[in-house]
Structure formats: structure tokens, C-alpha cells
N, C-alpha and C positions, 0 to 999 in steps of 0.2 A: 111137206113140212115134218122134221123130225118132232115125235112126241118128247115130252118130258121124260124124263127115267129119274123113278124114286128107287131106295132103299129101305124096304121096312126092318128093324131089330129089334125083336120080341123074343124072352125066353116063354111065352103062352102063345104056343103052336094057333090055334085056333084063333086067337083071335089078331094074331098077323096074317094069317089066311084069308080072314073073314076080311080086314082093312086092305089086304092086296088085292080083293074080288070087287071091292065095291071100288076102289080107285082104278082099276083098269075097265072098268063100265064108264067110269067117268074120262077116258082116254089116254094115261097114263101107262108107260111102260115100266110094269112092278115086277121089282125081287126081292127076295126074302129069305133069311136068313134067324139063328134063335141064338144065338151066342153071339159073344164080342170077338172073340178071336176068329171068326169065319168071318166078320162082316172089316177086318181091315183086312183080310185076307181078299176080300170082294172088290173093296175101294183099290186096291191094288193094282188088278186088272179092270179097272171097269169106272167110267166115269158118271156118276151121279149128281143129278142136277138140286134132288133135296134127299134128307134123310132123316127118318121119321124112329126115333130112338128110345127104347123103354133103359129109364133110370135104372131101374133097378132089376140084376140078373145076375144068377149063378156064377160063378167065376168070373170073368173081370166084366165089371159094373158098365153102365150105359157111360160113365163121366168121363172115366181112362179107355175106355172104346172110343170115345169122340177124340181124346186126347191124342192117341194115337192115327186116327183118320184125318186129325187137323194136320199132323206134321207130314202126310202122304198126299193130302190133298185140300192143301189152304181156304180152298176157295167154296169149297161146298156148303149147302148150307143145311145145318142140322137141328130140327124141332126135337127137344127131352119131352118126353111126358111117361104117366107113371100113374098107377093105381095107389098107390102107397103115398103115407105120409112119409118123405126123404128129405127133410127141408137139409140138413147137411148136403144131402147132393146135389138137391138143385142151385142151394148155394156155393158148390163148387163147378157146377156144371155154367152157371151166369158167370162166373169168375172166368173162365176158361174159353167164355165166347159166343156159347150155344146159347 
């Protein structure tokens, strides 16, 4: 049986680290990435079954990262979350599908 294959994208090293160790204990085949521009560079070659997205990052944002991942790969499904108060992005990130 093939495992699930997540995506995790965090600009906080550590604690995408820390979510990809405890989700691959739980059987899950994780990668991980800290930018948007590496992670549709990812979805690119590589098909992911969920992707676990921080809102909010240094150069291009968690929203126009999905936005971009949705037009390469319609079907995937992507959870936003976010330390920060973003209510703007998370209200364009529900507009968008996420």
C-alpha cells in the first residue's frame, strides 16, 4: 500500500521539521520545503496527496503559493494555517479554494 505523501511549507525551519517528524511516525511520506517559490517548484515534479501551508512567508505568501499550485495541480488538497492574525489572507486564501 502506497503511503500518503504530504507537503509541508513553512518559512520556520524548525517547526516544519518538527510537523514532518511527527507525521512521518504517524506513517506519512513528508517533504518539506520553507519558501513558496520551491514548493511549486516541488508540486511540479512531484505529486502530493495533502499540503499543509503557512499563510503567511517572506516573498510570495502562503495564498499566491496555493494559487500557483492550484493551476499545476488542481486536484490537491491544501490545509492554510498560520501563527498570525491574517484575516485578509485567510480571506483570500477561502476565496481561492484552500
Amino acid at each position: 500500500m502506497e503511503k500518503t505523501r504530504l507537503l509541508i511549507v513553512d518559512d520556520n525551519v524548525d517547526f516544519a521539521q518538527n510537523l514532518a517528524d511527527v507525521l512521518e511516525l504517524k506513517g506519512y511520506e513528508i517533504s518539506a520545503c520553507y519558501e513558496g517559490h520551491r514548493a511549486v517548484e516541488m508540486v511540479k515534479n512531484t505529486k502530493f496527496d495533502l499540503i499543509l501551508m503557512d499563510i503567511s512567508m517572506p516573498g510570495m505568501d502562503g495564498v499566491e503559493t496555493y494559487k500557483r499550485i492550484k493551476e499545476i495541480s488542481s486536484g490537491t488538497v491544501t490545509i492554510m494555517m498560520t501563527a498570525y492574525a491574517v484575516e485578509d489572507l485567510v480571506e483570500e486564501a477561502l476565496a481561492s479554494g484552500a
